[in-house]
C-alpha positions as CSV (number, residue, x, y, z in Angstrom):
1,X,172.7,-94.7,-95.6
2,X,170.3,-92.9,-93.6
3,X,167.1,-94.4,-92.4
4,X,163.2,-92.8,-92.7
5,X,160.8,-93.9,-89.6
6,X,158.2,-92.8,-90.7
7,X,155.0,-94.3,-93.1
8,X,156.0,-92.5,-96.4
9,X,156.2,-94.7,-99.5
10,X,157.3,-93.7,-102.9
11,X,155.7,-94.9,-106.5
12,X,157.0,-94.9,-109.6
13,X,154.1,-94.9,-111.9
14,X,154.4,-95.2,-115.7
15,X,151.9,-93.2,-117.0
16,X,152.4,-94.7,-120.4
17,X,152.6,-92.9,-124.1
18,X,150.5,-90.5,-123.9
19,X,146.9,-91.3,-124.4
20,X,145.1,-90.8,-120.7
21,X,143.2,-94.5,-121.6
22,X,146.6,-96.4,-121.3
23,X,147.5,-95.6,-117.9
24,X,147.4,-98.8,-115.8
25,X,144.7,-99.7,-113.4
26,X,147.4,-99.8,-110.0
27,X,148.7,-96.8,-111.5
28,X,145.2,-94.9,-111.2
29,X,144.8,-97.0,-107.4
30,X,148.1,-95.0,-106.3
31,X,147.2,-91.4,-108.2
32,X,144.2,-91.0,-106.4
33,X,145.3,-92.1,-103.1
34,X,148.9,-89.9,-103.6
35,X,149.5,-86.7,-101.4
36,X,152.4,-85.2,-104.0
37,X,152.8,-85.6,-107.1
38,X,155.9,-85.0,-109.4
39,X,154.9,-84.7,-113.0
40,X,156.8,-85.3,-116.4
41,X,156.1,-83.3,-119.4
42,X,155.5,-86.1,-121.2
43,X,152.9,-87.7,-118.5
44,X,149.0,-86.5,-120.0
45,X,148.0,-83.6,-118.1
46,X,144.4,-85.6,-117.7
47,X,146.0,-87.8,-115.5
48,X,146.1,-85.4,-113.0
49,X,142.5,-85.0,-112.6
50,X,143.0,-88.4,-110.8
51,X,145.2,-86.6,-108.1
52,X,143.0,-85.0,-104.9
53,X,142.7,-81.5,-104.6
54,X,144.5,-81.5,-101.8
55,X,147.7,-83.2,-103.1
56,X,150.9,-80.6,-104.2
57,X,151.4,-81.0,-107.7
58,X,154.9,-80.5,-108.8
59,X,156.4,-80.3,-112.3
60,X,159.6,-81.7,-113.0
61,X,159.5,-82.0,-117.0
62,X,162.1,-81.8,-119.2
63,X,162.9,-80.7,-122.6
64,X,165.9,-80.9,-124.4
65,X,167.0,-77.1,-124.2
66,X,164.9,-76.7,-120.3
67,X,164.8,-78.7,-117.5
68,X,161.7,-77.7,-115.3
69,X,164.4,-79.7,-112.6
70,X,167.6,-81.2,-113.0
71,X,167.5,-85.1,-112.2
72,X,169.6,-84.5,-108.8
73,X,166.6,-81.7,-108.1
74,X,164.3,-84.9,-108.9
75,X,165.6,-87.0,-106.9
76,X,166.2,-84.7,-104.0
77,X,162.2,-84.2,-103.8
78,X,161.3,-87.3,-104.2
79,X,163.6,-88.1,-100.6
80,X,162.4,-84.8,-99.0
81,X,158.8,-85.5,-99.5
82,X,159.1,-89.3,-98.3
83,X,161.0,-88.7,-95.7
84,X,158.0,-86.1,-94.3
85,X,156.0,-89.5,-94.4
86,X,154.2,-88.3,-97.1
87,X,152.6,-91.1,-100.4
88,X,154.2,-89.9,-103.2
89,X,153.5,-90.3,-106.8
90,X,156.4,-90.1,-109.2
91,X,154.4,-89.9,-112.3
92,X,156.8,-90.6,-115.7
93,X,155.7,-91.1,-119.1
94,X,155.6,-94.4,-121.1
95,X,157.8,-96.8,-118.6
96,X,159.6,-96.0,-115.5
97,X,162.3,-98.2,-116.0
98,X,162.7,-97.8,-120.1
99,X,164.8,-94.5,-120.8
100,X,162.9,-92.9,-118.1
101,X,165.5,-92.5,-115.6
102,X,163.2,-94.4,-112.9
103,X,166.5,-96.7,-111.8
104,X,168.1,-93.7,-110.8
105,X,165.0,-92.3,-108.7
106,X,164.5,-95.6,-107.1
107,X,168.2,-95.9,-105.9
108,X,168.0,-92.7,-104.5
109,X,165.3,-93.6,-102.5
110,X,167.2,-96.6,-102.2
111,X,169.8,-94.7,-100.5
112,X,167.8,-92.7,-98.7
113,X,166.2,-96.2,-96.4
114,X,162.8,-94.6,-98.1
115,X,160.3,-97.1,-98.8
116,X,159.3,-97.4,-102.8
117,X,157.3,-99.1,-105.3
118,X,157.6,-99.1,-109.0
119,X,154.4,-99.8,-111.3
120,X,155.1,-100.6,-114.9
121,X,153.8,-98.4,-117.9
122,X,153.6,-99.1,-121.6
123,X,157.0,-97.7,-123.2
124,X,156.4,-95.9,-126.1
125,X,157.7,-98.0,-128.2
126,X,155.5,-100.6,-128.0
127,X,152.5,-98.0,-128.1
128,X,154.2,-96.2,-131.2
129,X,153.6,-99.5,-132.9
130,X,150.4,-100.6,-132.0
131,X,148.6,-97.0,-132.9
132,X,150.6,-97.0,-135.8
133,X,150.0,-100.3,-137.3
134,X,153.7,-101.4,-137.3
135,X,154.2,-104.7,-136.2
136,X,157.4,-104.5,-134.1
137,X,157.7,-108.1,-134.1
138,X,156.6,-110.9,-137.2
139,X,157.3,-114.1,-137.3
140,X,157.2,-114.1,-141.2
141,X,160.2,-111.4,-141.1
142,X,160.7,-109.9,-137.7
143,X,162.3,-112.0,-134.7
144,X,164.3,-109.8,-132.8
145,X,163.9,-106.7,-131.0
146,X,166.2,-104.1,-129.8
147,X,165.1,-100.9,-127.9
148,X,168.1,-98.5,-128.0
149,X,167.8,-94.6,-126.6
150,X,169.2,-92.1,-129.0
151,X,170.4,-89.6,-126.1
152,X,172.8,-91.2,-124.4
153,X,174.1,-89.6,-120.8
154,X,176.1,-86.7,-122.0
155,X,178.9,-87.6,-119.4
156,X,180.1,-90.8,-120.9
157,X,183.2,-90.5,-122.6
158,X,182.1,-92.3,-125.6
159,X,178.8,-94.4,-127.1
160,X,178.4,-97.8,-125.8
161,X,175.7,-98.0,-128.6
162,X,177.4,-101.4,-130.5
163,X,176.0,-100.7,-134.4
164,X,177.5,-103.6,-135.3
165,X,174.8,-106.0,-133.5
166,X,172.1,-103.5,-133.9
167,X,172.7,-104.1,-137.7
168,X,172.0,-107.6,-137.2
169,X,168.6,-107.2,-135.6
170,X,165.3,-107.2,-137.0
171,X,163.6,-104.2,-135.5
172,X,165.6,-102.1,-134.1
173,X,163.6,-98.5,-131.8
174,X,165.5,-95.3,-131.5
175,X,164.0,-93.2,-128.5
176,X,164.9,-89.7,-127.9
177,X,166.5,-89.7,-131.2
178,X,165.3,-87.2,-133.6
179,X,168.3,-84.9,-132.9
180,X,170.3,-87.4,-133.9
181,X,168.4,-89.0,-137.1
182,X,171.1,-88.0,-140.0
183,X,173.6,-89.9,-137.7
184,X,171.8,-93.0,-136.5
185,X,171.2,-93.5,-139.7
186,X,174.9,-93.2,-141.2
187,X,175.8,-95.6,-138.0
188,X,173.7,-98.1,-138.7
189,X,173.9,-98.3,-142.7
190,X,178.1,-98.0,-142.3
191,X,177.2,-101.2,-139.6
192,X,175.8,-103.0,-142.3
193,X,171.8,-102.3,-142.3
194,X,170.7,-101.5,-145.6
195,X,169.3,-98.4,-146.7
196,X,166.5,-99.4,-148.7
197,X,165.2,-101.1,-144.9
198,X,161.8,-99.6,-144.1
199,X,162.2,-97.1,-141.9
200,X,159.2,-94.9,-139.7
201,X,158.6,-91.7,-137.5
202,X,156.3,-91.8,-135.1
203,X,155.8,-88.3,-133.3
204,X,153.5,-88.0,-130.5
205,X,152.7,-91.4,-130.8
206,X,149.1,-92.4,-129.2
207,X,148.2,-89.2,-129.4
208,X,145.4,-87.0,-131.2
209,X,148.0,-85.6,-133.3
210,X,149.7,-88.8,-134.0
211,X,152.0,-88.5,-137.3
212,X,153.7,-91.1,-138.8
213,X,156.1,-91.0,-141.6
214,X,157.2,-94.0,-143.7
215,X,160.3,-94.1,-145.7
216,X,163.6,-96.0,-146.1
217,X,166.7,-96.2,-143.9
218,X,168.5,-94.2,-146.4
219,X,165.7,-91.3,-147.0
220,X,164.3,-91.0,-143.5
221,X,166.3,-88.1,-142.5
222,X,165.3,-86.2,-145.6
223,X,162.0,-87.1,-145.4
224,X,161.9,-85.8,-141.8
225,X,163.8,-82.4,-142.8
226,X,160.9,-82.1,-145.4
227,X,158.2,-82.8,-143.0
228,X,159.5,-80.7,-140.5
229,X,159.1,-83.5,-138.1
230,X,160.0,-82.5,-134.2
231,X,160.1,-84.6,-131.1
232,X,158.7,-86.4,-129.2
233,X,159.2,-88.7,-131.9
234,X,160.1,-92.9,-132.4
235,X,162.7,-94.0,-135.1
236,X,161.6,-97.4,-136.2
237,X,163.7,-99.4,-138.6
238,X,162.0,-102.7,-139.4
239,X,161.3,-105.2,-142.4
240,X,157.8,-105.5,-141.0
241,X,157.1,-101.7,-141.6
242,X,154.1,-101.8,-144.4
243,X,154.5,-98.5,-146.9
244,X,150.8,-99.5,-147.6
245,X,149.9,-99.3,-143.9
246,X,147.2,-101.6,-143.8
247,X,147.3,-102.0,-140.3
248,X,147.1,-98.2,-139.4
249,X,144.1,-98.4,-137.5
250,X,144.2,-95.0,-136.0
251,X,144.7,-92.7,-138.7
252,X,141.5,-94.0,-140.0
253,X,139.4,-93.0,-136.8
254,X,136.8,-90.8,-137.9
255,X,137.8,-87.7,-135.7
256,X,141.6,-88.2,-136.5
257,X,143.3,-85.0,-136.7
258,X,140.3,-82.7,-136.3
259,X,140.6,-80.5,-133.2
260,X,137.8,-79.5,-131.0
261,X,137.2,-76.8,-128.8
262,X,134.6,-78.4,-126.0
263,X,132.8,-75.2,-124.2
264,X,130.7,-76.5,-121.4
265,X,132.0,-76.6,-117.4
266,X,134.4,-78.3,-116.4
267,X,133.3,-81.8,-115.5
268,X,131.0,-81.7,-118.5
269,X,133.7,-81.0,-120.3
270,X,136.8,-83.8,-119.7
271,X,133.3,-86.4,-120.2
272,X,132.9,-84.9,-124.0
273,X,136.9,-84.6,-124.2
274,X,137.0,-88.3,-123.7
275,X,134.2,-89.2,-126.4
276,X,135.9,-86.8,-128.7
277,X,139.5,-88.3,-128.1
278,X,138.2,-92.3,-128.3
279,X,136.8,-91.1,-132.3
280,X,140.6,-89.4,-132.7
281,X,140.1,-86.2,-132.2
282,X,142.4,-83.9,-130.1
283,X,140.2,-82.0,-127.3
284,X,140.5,-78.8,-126.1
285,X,138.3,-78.1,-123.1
286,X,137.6,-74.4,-122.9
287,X,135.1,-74.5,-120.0
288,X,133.1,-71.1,-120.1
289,X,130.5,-72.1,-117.3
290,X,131.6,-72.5,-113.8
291,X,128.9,-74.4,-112.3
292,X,128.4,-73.6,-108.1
293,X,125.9,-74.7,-105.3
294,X,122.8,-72.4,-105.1
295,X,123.7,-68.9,-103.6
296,X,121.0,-69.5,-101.3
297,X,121.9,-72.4,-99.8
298,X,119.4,-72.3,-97.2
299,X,116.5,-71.8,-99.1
300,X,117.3,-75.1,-100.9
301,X,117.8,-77.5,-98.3
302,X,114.4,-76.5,-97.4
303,X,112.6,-76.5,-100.1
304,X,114.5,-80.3,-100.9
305,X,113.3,-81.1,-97.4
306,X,110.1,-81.2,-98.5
307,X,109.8,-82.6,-101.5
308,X,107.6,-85.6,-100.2
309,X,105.0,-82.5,-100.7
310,X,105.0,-82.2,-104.4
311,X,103.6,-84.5,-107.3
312,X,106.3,-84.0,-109.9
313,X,109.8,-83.0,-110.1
314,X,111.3,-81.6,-113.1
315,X,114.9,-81.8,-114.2
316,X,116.2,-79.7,-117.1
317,X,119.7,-80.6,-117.1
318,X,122.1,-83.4,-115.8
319,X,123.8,-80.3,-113.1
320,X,120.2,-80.1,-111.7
321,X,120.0,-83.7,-111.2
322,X,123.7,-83.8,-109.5
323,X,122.9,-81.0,-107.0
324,X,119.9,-81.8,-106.3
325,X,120.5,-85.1,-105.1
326,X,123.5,-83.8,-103.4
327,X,121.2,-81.3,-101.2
328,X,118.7,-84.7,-100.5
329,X,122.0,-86.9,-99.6
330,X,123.2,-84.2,-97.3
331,X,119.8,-84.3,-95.4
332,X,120.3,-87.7,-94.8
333,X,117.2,-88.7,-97.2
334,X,117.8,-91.3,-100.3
335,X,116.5,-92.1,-103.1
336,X,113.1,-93.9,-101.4
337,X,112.0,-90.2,-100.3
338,X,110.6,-90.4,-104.0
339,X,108.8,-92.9,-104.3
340,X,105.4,-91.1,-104.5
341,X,106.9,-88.1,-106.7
342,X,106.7,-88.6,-110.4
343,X,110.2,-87.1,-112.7
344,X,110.3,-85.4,-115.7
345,X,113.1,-84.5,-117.9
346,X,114.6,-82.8,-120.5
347,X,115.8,-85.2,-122.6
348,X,118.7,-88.3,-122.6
349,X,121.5,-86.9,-120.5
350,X,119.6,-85.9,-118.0
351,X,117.9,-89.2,-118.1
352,X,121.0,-91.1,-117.5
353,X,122.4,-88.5,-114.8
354,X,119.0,-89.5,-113.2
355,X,119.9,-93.6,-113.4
356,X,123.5,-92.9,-111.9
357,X,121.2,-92.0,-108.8
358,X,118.9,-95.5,-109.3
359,X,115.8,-94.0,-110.8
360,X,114.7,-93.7,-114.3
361,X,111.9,-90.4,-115.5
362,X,108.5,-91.1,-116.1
363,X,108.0,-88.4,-118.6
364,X,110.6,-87.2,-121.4
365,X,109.6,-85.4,-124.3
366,X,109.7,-87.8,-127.6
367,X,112.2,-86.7,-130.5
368,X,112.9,-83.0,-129.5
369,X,115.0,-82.8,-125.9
370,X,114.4,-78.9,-125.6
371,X,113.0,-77.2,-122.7
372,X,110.2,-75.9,-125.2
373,X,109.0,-79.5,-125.9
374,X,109.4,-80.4,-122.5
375,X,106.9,-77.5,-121.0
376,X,104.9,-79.4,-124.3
377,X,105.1,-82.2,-123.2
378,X,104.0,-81.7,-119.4
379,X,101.3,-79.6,-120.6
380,X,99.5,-82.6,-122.3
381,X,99.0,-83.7,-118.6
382,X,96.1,-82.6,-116.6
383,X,98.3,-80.2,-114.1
384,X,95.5,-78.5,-112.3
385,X,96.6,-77.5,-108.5
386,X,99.5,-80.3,-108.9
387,X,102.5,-79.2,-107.0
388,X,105.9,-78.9,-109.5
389,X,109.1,-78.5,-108.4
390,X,111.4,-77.1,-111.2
391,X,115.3,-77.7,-110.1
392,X,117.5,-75.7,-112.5
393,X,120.2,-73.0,-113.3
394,X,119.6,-69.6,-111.5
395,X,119.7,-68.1,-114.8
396,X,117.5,-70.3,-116.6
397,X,114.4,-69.2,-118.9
398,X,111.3,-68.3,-117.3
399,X,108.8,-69.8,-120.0
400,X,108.7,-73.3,-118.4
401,X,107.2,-71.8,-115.1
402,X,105.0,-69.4,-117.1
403,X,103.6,-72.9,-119.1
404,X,103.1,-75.0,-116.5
405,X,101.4,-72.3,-113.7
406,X,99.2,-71.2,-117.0
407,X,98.4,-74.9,-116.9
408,X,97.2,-74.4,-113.3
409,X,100.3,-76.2,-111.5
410,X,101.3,-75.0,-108.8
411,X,105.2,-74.4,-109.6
412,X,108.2,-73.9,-107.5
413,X,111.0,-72.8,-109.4
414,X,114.0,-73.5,-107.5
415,X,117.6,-72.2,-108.8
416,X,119.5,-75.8,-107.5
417,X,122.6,-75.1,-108.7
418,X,124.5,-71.4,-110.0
419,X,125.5,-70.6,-113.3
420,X,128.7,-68.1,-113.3
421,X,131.5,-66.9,-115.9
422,X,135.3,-68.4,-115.1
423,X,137.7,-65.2,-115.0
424,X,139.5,-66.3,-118.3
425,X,139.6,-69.1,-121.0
426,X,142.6,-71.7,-120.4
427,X,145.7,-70.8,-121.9
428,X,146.1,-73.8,-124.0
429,X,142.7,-72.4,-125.4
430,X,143.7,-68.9,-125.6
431,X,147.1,-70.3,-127.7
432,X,144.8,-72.7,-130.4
433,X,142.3,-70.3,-131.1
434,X,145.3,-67.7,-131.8
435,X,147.4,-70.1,-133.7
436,X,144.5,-71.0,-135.6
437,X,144.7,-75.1,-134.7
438,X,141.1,-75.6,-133.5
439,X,138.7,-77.4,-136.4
440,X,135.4,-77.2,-134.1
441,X,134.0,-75.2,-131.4
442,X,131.1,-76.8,-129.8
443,X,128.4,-75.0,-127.8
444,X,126.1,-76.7,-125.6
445,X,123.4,-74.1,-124.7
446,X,122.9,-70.2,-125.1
447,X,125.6,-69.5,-121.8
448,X,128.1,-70.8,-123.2
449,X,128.0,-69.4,-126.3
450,X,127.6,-65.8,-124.4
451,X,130.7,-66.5,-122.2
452,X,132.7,-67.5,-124.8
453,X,131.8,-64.4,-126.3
454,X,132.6,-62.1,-123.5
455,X,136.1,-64.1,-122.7
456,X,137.4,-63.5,-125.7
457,X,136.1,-60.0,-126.3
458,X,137.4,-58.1,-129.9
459,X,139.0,-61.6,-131.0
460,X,135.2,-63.8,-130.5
461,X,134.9,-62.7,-134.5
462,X,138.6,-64.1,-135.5
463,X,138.2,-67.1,-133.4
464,X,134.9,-67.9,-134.6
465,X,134.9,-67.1,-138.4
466,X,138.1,-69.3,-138.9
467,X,136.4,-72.8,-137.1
468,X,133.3,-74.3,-138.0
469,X,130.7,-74.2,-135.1
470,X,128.6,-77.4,-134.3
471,X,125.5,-76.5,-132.0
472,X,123.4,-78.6,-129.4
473,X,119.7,-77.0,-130.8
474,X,117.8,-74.2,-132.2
475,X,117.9,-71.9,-129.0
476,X,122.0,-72.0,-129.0
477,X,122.0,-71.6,-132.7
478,X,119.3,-68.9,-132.3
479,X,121.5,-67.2,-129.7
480,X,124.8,-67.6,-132.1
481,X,123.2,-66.1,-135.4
482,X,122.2,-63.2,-132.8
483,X,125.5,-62.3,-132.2
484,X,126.5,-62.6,-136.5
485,X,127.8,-66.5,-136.4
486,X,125.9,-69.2,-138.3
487,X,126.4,-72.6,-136.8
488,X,128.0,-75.0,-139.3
489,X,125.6,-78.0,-138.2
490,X,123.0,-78.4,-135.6
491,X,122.6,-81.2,-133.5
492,X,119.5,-84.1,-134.1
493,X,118.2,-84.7,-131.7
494,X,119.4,-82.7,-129.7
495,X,121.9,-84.2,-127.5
496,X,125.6,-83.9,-127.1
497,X,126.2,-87.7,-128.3
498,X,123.9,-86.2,-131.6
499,X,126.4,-83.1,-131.6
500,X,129.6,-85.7,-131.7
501,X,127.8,-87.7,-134.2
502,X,126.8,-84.4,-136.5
503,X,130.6,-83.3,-135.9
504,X,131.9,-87.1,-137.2
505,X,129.4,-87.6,-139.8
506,X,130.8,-84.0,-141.2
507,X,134.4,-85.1,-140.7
C-alpha cells in the first residue's frame, strides 16, 4: 500500500435519482467546495452548476454498449487526482453504495492510503416508489424488501441471484434490469412468485419524463415490448402495486410531461427551469441572451459614484438591479448610499431582485409591468429638473428617456449591463426542436425572440410552427407576429410567474 502526504480528500456523493431537488444538503456542501469532479451519466447535469468554474469536470458515464471510462479508468483518476492533494467529488447517481460501484472506488482509494468520505444518496428505488405512488413497503400486504441488481458482474461464473428466496419476498426491485425483463420474470415465476403479482416499470424515475407501466408478473415483459419501454428503468414486483394508482401523485402535476423550451440568459434561465420542473415539466434552457458588464466600464463606475446626486433611480429589469449594485458594492458603497434616492421599477421581478439587495421600490406601475406603463406611471409625478438615472440593457428602447426628459427630468440613461447573442443554441436544444419533443417555447422580451430567430436561421419557421408559443406581453408578442408567429397565450400581468401560470392553466 502506498501512502499520500498530502491534504487531498475524496467524496463519494450520491447525487440521487435524478431530480436536481433530491441531492442531499452535505452533498451540495462538498460540490461546491470540490476542485474535480467525476460525473455519472445518470447524475443531473444541473448539479453541476454547483461545481466552481474553476473545478475540471470529468465525465466518466456509462451505458450499456459505451463506457465514457472503464471502472479501472475510474478508479485510476480518482487516486491520481487525490494523490495531487486535490478535493475531489465523485459524483454517482441514486446511492454510492447501492449498485453504484462506490465500494469498489472507496477501496481503491483505500489502497491507495488516500483519504475518502462517502455521503449517502437516495437509491432509485426508493425514489421510483415514492414519485410513483407505489408503496414499496405496507403493513397490510408488504413486509419485506429485497433490492436485487439485474446486471450482475459479467465475470462471475454463474448468478448468485437465489430466486428461490426472492420468491418468498414481498417486494422484490430489479435495478439495471430491463435487458433482462423476459428472464427475471421466467426466474422468478418458475421460483414460485405468481404471475398474476402486480408488477411496474418505472423509467426515468423522478424525472420530467417519468413513465410508469403497471401490469402483472406474467404480462410485464409484453407490456414493455409494446410500450417500447428503454432503460433507465426499475422492475417492481409487489402486492402493494395499485393498478388504480391512487397514490401517483406525480403524474398528476399540472406540467407533467409537457416540455418547455425556456429562452432567457442563462441564470434567468435554470431559475424558470426550476419553477417549470417543481409543476412537472421537463425544461429545456435555450438561453439566447448572454448578459455581460457594461462595455464601458469606466463610464459606469462613475456615473454609479455619484448617484447620491440624483432624485430617482429607475430599474427596468432584475439584470439592471444585479449590475448595478454590483458596480456600487465594488466602490466600496452599500445599500445606505441611497437613502435619499427614491426607486422605481418595472414591475414584480424586478421588485424582488431589488429586496435580495435590502430595499423595496417606491413606485411600480399598478396591473401592467411594461416599460410603457412604467414611463406612465413616472410621468404622473411632477419631474421638473429632477435628476433620473435610468440603469438598463445597452440596447434597450429609447421612449422611456424621451417620456421622462419631455417631462422635464433631467435623465441619464446609463447602459449598466450588455445585451449580446451566444454563438449557438445548446445542443440538447438544437436536438428537441429537431426531434420535435418541445411542447412550449417561452419568450421573455423582444431579444430573445430576435435571437432565437437568428440562431436557428431557415429552421426558426419549423421549430416554431410545430410548438405553441407563450409570451411575457404585448411588445414580445408584437415583435413575434412581426416576424409571422402568433403567440399561443400572453402573459397577465405580465410577469414570468403569470407566463408559467398562463402555460399551466393551458396544460
Amino acid at each position: 500500500m502506498t501512502s499520500t502526504t498530502n491534504n487531498g480528500l475524496a467524496i463519494l456523493i450520491g447525487a440521487g435519482p435524478g431530480d436536481a431537488g433530491l441531492l442531499t444538503r452535505e452533498g451540495e456542501t462538498w460540490l461546491r467546495r470540490c476542485e474535480v469532479v467525476l460525473y455519472d451519466r445518470l447524475a443531473n447535469p444541473a448539479l453541476l452548476a454547483l461545481v466552481p468554474d474553476s473545478a475540471e469536470r470529468i465525465f466518466v458515464g456509462k451505458r450499456p454498449d459505451h463506457h465514457a471510462k472503464t471502472q479501472d479508468e475510474i478508479n485510476a483518476l480518482l487516486v491520481e487526482h487525490t494523490s495531487a492533494g486535490k478535493l475531489v467529488a465523485r459524483l454517482k447517481g441514486g446511492d454510492p453504495l447501492i449498485f453504484g460501484r462506490g465500494g469498489e472506488e472507496a477501496d481503491a482509494l483505500a489502497a491507495a492510503g488516500c483519504k475518502f468520505r462517502i455521503v449517502p444518496g437516495i437509491t432509485a428505488a426508493i425514489a421510483a416508489g415514492a414519485y410513483a405512488g407505489i408503496s414499496l413497503t405496507d403493513r397490510r400486504c408488504a413486509s419485506t424488501l429485497a433490492l436485487v441488481t439485474g446486471h450482475e458482474d459479467p465475470t462471475k461464473d454463474e448468478s448468485t441471484i437465489d430466486y428461490a428466496a426472492l420468491a418468498g419476498i414481498d417486494t422484490v426491485v430489479f435495478y439495471m434490469g430491463i435487458g433482462r425483463l423476459e428472464q427475471i420474470a421466467a426466474k422468478l415465476i418458475e421460483s414460485g412468485k405468481s404471475p398474476d403479482t402486480p408488477a411496474a416499470l418505472v423509467r426515468c424515475a423522478t424525472r420530467p419524463e417519468q413513465t410508469t407501466l403497471t401490469a402483472t408478473l406474467g404480462t410485464i415483459y409484453q407490456t414493455a415490448q409494446d410500450a417500447g419501454i428503454r432503460p433507465p428503468a426499475l422492475l417492481i414486483v409487489s402486492p402493494a402495486i395499485d393498478p388504480d394508482r391512487r397514490i401517483d401523485w406525480f403524474s398528476q402535476l399540472p406540467l407533467h410531461g409537457q416540455t418547455v423550451a425556456v429562452t432567457r440568459s442563462r441564470t434567468q434561465a435554470s431559475r424558470v427551469a426550476r419553477e417549470i420542473e417543481s409543476l412537472g415539466g421537463l425544461a429545456i434552457e435555450v438561453p439566447t441572451i448572454d448578459i455581460r458588464p457594461a462595455a464601458d466600464a469606466e463610464h459606469s463606475t462613475e456615473v454609479v459614484e455619484c448617484i447620491g446626486g440624483f432624485d430617482m433611480l429607475v430599474f427596468t429589469s432584475p439584470n439592471g438591479v444585479d449590475h448595478f449594485f454590483a458596480t456600487l458594492f465594488e466602490l466600496g458603497f452599500d445599500a445606505r448610499t441611497l437613502a435619499d434616492v427614491e426607486i422605481a421599477v418595472v414591475g414584480p421581478g424586478t421588485a424582488a431582485a431589488l429586496e435580495a439587495f435590502g430595499l423595496r421600490a417606491d413606485l411600480m406601475p399598478e396591473a401592467t409591468f411594461t416599460t410603457a406603463a412604467l414611463g406612465e406611471t413616472l410621468c404622473g409625478l411632477d419631474l421638473t429638473d429632477k435628476r433620473i438615472l435610468l440603469a438598463r440593457s445597452d440596447i434597450a428602447p429609447k421612449i422611456l428617456p424621451e417620456q421622462l426628459t419631455a417631462a422635464g427630468a433631467i435623465v441619464e440613461d446609463l447602459a449598466i449591463y450588455t445585451t449580446a447573442k451566444p454563438d449557438a443554441l445548446p445542443a440538447a436544444a438544437a436536438d428537441a426542436f429537431a426531434e420535435n419533443t418541445v411542447d412550449w417555447i417561452t419568450f421573455s422580451s423582444s431579444s430573445t425572440v430576435d435571437n432565437f430567430l437568428t440562431l436557428t436561421g431557415e429552421q426558426a419557421t419549423s421549430f416554431l410552427k410545430a410548438t405553441k408559443i407563450a409570451s411575457i406581453g404585448p411588445v414580445t408578442s408584437d415583435t413575434l407576429r412581426a416576424a409571422g408567429f402568433e403567440p399561443t397565450l400572453e402573459a397577465s400581468p405580465h410577469t414570468i410567474d403569470a407566463l408559467i401560470d398562463a402555460i399551466k392553466n393551458y396544460a
